[in-house]
C-alpha positions as a Markdown table, in Angstrom:
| # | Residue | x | y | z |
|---|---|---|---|---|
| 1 | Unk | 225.5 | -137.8 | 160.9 |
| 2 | Unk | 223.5 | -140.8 | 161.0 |
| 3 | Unk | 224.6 | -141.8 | 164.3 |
| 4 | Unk | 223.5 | -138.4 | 165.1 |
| 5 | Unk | 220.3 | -138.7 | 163.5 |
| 6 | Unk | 220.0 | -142.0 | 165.2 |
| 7 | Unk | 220.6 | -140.6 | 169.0 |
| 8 | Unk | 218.4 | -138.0 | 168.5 |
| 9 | Unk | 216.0 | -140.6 | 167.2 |
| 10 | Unk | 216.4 | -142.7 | 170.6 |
| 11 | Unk | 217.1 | -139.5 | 172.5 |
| 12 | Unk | 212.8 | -138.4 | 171.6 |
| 13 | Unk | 211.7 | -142.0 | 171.8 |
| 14 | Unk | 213.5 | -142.2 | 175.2 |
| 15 | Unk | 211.6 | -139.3 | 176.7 |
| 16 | Unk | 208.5 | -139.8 | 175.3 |
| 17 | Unk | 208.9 | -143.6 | 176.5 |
| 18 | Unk | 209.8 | -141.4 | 179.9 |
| 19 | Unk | 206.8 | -139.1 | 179.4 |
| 20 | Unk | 204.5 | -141.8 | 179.0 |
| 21 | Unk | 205.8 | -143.7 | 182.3 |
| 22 | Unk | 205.5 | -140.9 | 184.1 |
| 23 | Unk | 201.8 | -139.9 | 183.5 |
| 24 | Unk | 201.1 | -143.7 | 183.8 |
| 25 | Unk | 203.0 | -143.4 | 187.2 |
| 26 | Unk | 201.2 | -140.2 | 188.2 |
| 27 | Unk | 197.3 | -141.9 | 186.4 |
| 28 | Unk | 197.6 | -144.4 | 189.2 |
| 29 | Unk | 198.8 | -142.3 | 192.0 |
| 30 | Unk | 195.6 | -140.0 | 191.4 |
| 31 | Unk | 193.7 | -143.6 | 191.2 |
| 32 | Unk | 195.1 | -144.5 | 194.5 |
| 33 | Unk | 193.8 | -141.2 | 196.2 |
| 34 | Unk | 190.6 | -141.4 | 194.6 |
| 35 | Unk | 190.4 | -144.5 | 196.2 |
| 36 | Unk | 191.6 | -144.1 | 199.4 |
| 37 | Unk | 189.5 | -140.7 | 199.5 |
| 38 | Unk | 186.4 | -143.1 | 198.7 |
| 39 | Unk | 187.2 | -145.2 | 201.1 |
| 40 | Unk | 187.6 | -142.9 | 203.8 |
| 41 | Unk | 184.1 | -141.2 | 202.6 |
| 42 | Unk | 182.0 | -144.0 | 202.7 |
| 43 | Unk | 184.1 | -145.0 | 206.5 |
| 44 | Unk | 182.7 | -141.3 | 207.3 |
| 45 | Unk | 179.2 | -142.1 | 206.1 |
| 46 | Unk | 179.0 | -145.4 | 207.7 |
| 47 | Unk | 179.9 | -143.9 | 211.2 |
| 48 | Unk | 177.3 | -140.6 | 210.3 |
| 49 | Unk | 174.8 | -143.0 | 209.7 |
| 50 | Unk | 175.4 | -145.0 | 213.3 |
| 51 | Unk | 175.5 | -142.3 | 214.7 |
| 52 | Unk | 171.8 | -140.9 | 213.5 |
| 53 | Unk | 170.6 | -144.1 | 214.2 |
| 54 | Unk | 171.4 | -144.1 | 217.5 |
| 55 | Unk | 170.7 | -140.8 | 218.0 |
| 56 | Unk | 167.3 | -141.7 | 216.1 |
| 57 | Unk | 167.1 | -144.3 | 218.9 |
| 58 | Unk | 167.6 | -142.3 | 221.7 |
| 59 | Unk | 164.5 | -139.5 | 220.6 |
| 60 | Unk | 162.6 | -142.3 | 220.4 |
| 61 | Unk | 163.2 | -143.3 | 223.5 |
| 62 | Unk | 163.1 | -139.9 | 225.2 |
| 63 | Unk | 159.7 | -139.5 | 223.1 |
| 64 | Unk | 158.0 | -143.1 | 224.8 |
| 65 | Unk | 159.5 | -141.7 | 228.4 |
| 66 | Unk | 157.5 | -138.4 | 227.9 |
| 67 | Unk | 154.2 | -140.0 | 226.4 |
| 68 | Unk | 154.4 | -142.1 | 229.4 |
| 69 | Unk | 154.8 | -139.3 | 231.9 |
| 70 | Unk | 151.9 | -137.5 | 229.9 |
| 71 | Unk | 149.7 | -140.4 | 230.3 |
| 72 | Unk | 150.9 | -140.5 | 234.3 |
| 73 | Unk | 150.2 | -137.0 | 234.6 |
| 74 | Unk | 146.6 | -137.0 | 232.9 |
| 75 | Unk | 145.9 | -140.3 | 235.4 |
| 76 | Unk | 147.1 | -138.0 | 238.4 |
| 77 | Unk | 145.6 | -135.4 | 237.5 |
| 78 | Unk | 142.3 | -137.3 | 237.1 |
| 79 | Unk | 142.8 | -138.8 | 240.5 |
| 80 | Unk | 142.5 | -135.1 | 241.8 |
| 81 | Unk | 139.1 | -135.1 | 241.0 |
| 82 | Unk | 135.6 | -135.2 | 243.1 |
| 83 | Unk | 132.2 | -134.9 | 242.8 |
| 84 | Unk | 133.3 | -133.5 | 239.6 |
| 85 | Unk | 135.1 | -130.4 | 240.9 |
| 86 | Unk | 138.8 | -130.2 | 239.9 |
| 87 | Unk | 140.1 | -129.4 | 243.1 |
| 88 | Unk | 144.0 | -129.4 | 241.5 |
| 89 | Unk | 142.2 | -126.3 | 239.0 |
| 90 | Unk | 140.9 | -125.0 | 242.0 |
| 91 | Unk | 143.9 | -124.9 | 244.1 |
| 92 | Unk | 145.9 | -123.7 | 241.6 |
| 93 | Unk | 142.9 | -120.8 | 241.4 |
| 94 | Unk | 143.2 | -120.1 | 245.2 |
| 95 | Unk | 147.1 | -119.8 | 245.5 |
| 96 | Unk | 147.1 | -117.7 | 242.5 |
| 97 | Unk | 144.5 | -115.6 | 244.1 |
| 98 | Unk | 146.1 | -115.6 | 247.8 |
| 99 | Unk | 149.6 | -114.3 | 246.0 |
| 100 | Unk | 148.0 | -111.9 | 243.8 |
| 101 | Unk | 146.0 | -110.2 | 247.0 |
| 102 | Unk | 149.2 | -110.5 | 249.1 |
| 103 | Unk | 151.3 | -108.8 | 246.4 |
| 104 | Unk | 148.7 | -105.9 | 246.6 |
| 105 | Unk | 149.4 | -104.9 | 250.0 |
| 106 | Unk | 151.6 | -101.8 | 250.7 |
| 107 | Unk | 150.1 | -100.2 | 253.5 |
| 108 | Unk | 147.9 | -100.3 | 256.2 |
| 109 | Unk | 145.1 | -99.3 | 253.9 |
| 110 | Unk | 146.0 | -101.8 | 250.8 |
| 111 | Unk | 145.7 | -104.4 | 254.1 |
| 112 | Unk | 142.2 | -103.5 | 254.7 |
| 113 | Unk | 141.0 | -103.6 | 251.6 |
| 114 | Unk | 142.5 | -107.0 | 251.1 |
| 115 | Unk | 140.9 | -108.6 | 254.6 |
| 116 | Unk | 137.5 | -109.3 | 252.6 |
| 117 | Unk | 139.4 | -111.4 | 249.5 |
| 118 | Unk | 141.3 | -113.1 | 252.0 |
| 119 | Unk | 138.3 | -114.0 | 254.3 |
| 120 | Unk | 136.4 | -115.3 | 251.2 |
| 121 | Unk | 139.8 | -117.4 | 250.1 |
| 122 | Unk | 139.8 | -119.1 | 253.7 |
| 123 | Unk | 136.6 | -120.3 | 253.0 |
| 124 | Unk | 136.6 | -121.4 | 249.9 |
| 125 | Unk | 139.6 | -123.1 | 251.1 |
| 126 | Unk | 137.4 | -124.6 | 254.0 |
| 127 | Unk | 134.9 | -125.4 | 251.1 |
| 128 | Unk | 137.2 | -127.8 | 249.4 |
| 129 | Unk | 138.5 | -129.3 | 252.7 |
| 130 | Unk | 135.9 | -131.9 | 252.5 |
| 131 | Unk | 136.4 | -132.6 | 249.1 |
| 132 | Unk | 140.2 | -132.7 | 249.4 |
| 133 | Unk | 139.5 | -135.5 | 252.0 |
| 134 | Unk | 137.2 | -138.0 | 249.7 |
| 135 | Unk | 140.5 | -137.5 | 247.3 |
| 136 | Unk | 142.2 | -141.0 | 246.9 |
| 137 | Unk | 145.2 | -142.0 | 248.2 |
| 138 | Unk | 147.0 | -141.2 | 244.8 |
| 139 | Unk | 145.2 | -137.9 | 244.6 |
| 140 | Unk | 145.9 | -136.9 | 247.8 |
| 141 | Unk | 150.3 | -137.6 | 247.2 |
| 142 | Unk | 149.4 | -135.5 | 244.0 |
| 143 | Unk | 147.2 | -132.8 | 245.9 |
| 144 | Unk | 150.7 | -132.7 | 249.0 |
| 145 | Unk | 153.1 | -132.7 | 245.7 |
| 146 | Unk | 151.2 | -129.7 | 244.1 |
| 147 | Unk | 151.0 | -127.7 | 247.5 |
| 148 | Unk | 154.5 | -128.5 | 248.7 |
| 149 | Unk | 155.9 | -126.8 | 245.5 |
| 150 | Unk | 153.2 | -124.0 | 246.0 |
| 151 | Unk | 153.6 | -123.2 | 249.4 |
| 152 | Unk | 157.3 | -121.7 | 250.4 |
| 153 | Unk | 156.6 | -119.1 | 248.0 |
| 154 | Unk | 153.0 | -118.2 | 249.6 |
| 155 | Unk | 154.6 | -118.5 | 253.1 |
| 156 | Unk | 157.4 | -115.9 | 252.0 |
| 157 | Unk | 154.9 | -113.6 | 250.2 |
| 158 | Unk | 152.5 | -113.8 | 253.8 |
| 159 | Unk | 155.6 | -113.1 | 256.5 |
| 160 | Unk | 156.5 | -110.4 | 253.8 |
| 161 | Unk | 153.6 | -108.7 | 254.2 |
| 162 | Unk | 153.1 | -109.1 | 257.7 |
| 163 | Unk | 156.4 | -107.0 | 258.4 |
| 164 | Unk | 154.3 | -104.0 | 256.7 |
| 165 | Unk | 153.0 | -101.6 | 259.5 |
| 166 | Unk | 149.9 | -102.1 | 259.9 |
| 167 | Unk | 148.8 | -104.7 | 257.8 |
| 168 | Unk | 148.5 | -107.3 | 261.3 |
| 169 | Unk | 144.4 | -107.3 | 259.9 |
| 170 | Unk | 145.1 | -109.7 | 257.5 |
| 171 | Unk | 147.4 | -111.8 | 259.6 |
| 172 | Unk | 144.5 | -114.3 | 261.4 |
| 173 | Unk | 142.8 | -115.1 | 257.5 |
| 174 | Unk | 146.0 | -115.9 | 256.1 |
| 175 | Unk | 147.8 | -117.6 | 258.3 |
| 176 | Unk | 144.1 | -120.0 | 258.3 |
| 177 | Unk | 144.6 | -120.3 | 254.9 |
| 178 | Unk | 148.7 | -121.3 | 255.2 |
| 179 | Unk | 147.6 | -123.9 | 258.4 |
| 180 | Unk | 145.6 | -125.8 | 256.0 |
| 181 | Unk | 147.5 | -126.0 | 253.0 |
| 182 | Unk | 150.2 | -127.6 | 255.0 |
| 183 | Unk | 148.0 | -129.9 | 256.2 |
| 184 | Unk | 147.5 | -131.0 | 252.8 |
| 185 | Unk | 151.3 | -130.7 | 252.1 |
| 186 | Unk | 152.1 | -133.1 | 255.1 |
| 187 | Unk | 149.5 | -135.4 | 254.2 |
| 188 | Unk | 150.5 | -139.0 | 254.3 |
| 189 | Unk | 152.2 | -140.3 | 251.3 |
């Protein structure tokens, strides 16, 4: 019975002695993940954080290429000035006006009744023609810029309305008005 006694005895010291391995065994394979899984993390943070920095980089950038085309812009738009009058402002005024008259005219009647705004648009047009001249060379590639985008839609909107039946009354005021925008579309860059 002792020998019993005794390999039971060695039989519960060997598997606690087992026990104790194991959970030491398993206590440094959960140390190992947790390290590697650190590891990994902070390779993960590392690359987050080049990443915002370059991307921080690039808004920056991006933000000193549009200050700069702000500050070109307000120069240009400066340049479009004389004797005080904002002839860009008034451009801008005109075409809006010339499209917004156009649009109104359905008929041979609407036609009429647009013939006075147009007249008074060809001269104010022929009332900035001097001004548009004293513009400076930069002002003037501004003022051609400005028109050029303007003008295809102003031309489309005119031969539109031209194609109504009797609406040939506005024809001579508008097709002024078109002549001399191109003109300043065309002039020399």
């Amino acid at each position: 019975m002792r020998i019993l006694i005794g390999l039971i005895v060695v039989a519960v010291i060997g598997f606690f002695g087992y026990r104790m391995y194991q959970d030491k065994a398993t206590q440094e394979a959960v140390q190992q993940a947790a390290q590697q899984a650190t590891q990994q993390a902070q390779a993960a943070a590392k690359q987050a954080a080049d990443a915002a920095a370059a991307a921080a980089g690039q808004a920056k950038q991006a933000a000193g290429q549009a200050a700069q085309a702000a500050s070109d812009a307000a120069q240009k738009t400066a340049s479009l000035v004389v004797g005080g009058v904002d002839i860009g402002a008034e451009l801008k005024g005109l075409i809006e006006s010339a499209s917004t008259t156009l649009g109104s005219v359905t008929d041979q009647a609407t036609a009429q009744a647009a013939v006075p705004s147009l007249t008074e648009l060809k001269g104010k047009v022929d009332g900035i023609a001097g001004q548009v001249d004293q513009l400076p060379v930069e002002g003037k590639k501004l003022l051609a810029g400005v028109v050029s985008t303007a003008l295809p839609a102003l031309k489309e909107l005119a031969v539109k309305v031209s194609s109504i039946q009797g609406a040939e009354t506005i024809k001579p005021a508008i097709e002024a008005v078109i002549a001399t925008l191109e003109t300043w579309a065309n002039a020399p860059a």
